[in-house]
C-alpha positions as CSV (number, residue, x, y, z in Angstrom):
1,X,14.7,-1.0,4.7
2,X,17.4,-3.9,4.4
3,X,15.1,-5.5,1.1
4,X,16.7,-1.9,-0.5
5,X,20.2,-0.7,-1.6
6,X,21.5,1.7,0.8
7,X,21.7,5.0,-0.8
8,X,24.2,7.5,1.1
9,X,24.6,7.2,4.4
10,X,22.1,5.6,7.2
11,X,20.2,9.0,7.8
12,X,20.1,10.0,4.5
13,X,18.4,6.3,3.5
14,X,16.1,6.7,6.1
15,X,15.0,9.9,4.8
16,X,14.8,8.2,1.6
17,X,12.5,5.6,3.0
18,X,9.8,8.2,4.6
19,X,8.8,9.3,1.2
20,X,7.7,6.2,0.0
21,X,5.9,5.4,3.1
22,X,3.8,8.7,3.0
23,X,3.0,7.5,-1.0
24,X,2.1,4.5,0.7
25,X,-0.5,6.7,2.3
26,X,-1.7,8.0,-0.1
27,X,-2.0,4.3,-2.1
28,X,-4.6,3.8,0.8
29,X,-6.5,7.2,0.0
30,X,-6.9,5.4,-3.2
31,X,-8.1,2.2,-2.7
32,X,-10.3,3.8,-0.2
33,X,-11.5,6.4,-2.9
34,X,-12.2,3.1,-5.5
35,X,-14.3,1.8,-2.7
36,X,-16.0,4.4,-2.3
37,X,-17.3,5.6,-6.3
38,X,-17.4,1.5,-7.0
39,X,-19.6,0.4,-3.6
40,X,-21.1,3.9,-3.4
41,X,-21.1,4.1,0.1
42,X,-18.4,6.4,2.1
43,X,-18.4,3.6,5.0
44,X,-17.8,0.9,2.3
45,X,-15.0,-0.3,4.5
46,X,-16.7,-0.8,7.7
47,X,-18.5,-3.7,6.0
48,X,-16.6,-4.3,3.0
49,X,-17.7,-8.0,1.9
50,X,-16.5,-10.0,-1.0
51,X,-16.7,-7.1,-3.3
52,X,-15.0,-4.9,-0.9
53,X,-12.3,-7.2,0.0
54,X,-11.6,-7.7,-3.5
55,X,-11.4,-4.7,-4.5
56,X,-8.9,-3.5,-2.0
57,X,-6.4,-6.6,-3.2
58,X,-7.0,-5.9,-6.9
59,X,-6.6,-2.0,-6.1
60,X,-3.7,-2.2,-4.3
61,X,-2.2,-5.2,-6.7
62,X,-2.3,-3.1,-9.7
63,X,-1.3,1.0,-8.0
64,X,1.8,-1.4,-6.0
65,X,2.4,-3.3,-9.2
66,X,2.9,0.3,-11.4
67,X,4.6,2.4,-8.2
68,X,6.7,0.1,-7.8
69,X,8.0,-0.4,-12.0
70,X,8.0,2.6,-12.2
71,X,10.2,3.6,-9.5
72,X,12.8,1.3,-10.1
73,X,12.5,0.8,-13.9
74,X,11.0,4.0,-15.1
75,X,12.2,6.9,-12.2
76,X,15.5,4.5,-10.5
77,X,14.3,6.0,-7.5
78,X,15.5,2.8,-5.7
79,X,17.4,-0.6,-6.1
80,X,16.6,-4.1,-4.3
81,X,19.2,-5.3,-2.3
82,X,20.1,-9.2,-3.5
83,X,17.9,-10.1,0.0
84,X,14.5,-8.5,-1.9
85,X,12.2,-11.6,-2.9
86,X,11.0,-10.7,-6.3
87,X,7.4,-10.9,-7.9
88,X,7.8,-14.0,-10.8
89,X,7.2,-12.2,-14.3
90,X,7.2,-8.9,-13.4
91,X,11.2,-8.1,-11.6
92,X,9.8,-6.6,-8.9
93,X,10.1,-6.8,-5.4
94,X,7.4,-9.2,-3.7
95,X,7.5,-7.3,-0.4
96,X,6.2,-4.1,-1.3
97,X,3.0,-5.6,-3.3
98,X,2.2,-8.1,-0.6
99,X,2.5,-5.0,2.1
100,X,-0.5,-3.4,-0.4
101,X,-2.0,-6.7,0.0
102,X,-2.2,-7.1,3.8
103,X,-2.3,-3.8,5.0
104,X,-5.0,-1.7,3.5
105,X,-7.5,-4.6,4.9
106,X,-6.0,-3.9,8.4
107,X,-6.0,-0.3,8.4
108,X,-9.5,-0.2,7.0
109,X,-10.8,-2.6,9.7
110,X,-8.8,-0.5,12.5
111,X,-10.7,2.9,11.3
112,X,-14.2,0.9,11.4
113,X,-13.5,-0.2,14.3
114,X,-12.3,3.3,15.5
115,X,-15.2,4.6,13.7
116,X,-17.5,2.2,15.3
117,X,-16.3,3.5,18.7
118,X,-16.7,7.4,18.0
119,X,-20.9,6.7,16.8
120,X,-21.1,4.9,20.0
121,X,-20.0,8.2,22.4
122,X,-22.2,10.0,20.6
């Protein structure tokens, strides 16, 4: 939240903020959903590989590349505060790509893992 202008008061920006992170969500559905019509395999991520691993950075690079244009160009659904690191080239912020970057890896390898552990008690 401080990378962003405040928009109204605290409350209000926080509410602000949840939107976003439940599109972030769904930015996960899709990379998962590439994944799975590209590798062909629902459990793709469990043992995701090279391929898999690239896919999810290049997935997440380009829907995190256009979300984010497009919400501050296209929509001005938000501003950067002068803090906000931007991507060289493109005037957007480098934080929310890189968080496409890291986290879809992590969450995918926490719901194998979780996965992993529901086959097991059956």
């Amino acid at each position: 939240m401080p990378l962003y202008e405040e928009q109204g008061d605290w409350l209000a920006f926080a509410v602000h903020c949840i939107i976003p992170s439940l599109g972030d969500g769904v930015i996960v559905l899709m990379i998962f959903g590439a994944g799975w019509l590209a590798l062909r395999r629902m459990d793709w991520f469990a043992r995701p590989g090279l391929t898999g691993y690239a896919l999810m950075l290049l997935t997440g690079f380009v829907i995190a590349v256009i979300v984010e244009w497009g919400a501050v160009y296209g929509l001005d659904r938000w501003r950067y505060a002068a803090s906000m690191p931007m991507l060289p080239g493109l005037g957007i912020g480098l934080s929310p790509v890189l968080q496409m970057l890291i986290l879809p890896p992590v969450i995918f390898k926490l719901a194998a893992w979780w996965l992993g552990k529901q086959r097991k008690r059956a």
